[in-house]
C-alpha positions as CSV (number, residue, x, y, z in Angstrom):
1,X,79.5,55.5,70.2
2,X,83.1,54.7,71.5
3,X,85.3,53.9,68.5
4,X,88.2,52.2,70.3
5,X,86.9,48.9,71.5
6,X,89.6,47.0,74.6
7,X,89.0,43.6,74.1
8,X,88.8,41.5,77.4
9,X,92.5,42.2,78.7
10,X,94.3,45.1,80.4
11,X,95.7,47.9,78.0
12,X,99.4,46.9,78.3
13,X,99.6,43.5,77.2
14,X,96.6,44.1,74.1
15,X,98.2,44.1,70.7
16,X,96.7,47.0,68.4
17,X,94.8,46.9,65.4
18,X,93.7,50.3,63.6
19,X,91.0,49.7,60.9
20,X,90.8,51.8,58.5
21,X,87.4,52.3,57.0
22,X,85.3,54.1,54.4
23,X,81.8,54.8,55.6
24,X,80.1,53.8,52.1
25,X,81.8,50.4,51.7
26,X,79.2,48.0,52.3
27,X,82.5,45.7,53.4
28,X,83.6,47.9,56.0
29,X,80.1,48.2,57.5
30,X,80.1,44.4,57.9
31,X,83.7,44.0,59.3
32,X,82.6,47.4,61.9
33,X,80.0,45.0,63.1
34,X,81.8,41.8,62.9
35,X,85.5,42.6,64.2
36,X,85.0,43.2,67.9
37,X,83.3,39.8,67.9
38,X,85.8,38.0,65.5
39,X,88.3,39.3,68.1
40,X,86.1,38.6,71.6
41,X,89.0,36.7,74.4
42,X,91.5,37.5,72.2
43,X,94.2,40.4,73.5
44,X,93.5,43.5,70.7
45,X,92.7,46.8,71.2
46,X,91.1,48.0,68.0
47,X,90.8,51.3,67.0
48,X,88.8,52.5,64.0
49,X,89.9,55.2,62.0
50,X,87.3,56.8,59.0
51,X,88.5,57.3,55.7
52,X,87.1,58.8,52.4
53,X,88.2,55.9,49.8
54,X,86.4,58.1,47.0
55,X,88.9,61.0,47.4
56,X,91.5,58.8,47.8
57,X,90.4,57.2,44.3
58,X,90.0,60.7,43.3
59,X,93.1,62.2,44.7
60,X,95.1,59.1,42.5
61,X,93.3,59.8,38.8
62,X,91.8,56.2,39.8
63,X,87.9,55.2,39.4
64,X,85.9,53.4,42.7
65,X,84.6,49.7,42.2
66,X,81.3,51.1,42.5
67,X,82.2,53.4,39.2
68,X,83.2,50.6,37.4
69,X,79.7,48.7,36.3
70,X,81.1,44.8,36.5
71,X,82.6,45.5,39.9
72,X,79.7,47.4,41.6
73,X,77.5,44.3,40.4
74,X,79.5,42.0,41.8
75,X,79.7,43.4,45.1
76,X,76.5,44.5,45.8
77,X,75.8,40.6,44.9
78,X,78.8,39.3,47.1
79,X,77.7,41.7,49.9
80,X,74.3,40.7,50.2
81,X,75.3,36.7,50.4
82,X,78.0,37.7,53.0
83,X,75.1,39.3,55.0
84,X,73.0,36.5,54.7
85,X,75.7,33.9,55.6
């Protein structure tokens, strides 16, 4: 799969969007399927660039929402409508 999409416009007059994205956030596997349609006829070149959110968290001292009971609860729930809507 090629993870730079060019949106319907030659390469020098796109504007550039990098997305950054953690491969277990259920909100980043929504916006990798959603983006290059929310952009379609509109001049972007988007670019998507993996991250690991979890050692980041780790890295900082800092706990994930999905660590955190309350927030994990909530998304999961908020995730699932957004899917469905």
């Amino acid at each position: 799969m090629d993870m730079t999409s060019s949106i319907n416009t030659p390469a020098g007059d796109m504007k550039h969007i990098t997305c950054y994205f953690d491969f277990v956030s259920p909100y980043a596997c929504l916006a990798f399927e959603l983006l290059p349609e929310a952009l379609s006829g509109l001049s972007y070149r988007l670019d998507y660039q993996p991250v690991l959110l979890g050692a980041m968290f780790k890295h900082h001292g800092q706990l994930g929402p999905a660590e955190i009971a309350p927030k994990r609860d909530w998304t999961y729930r908020q995730v699932a409508w957004l899917a469905h809507s």
